[in-house]
Steps between C-alpha positions, in 0.01 A plus 500: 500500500759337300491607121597117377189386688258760390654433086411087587169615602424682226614249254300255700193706485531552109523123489163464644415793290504305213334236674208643565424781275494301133507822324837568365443882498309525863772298608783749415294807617468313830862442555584879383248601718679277812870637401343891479425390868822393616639777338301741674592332840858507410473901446305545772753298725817738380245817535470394899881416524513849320315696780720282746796658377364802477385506903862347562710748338302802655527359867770656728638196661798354430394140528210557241617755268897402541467120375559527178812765491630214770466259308723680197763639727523163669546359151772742457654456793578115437594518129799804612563226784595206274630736208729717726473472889598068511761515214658753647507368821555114361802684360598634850421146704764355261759758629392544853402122522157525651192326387356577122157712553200325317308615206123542494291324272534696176247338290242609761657888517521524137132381452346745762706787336384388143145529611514843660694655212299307262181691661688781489575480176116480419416816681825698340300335135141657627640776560713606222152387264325721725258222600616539888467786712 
């Protein structure tokens, strides 16, 4: 479910809230009550994705277990291409006079790197604190 939607319910829902419970006090406990509920849902949602991973990682196929290391090498792959493989070769084209190879979308690259090092980054932090195992 989309988070923006769920927040817009919940703000709708306090709205009536206030509508129909009069008492200030009940009010509030009644829409602390209604965000201890989404919050639970929310931890229980990364607790599943959690045991998702978990099942993922420990399964011997490639195409299961292999996405995400994919995923980063890919990444790699196309950020060396447009940082060394097409200059160089752009440099070449000019002297050989052939066609000038393309670059790959960088912005994309650079974001879907960012993200797995950025996760990375947490686990090296839960580590070192001693919090992961």
């Amino acid at each position: 479910m989309d988070p923006l939607t769920i927040g817009a319910s919940i703000a709708a829902i306090g709205k009536l809230l206030d509508k129909l419970i009069p008492d200030k006090t009940a009010a509030a406990q009644a829409k602390l009550e209604l965000l201890r509920l989404d919050a639970e849902g929310d931890i229980q949602l990364a607790q599943g994705q959690q045991e998702i991973n978990k099942i993922e990682a420990a399964s011997d196929s490639l195409f299961v277990a292999g996405w995400r290391p994919a995923v980063g090498w890919i990444s790699v792959l196309g950020v060396a291409w447009n940082v060394v493989g097409q200059p160089f070769l752009a440099w070449i084209s000019g002297m050989v006079d052939i066609a000038v190879p393309p670059q790959a979308d960088i912005e994309l690259l650079l974001f879907l790197l960012g993200t797995l090092l950025g996760v990375s980054g947490l686990r090296t932090a839960e580590k070192i604190k001693g919090v992961a195992r």
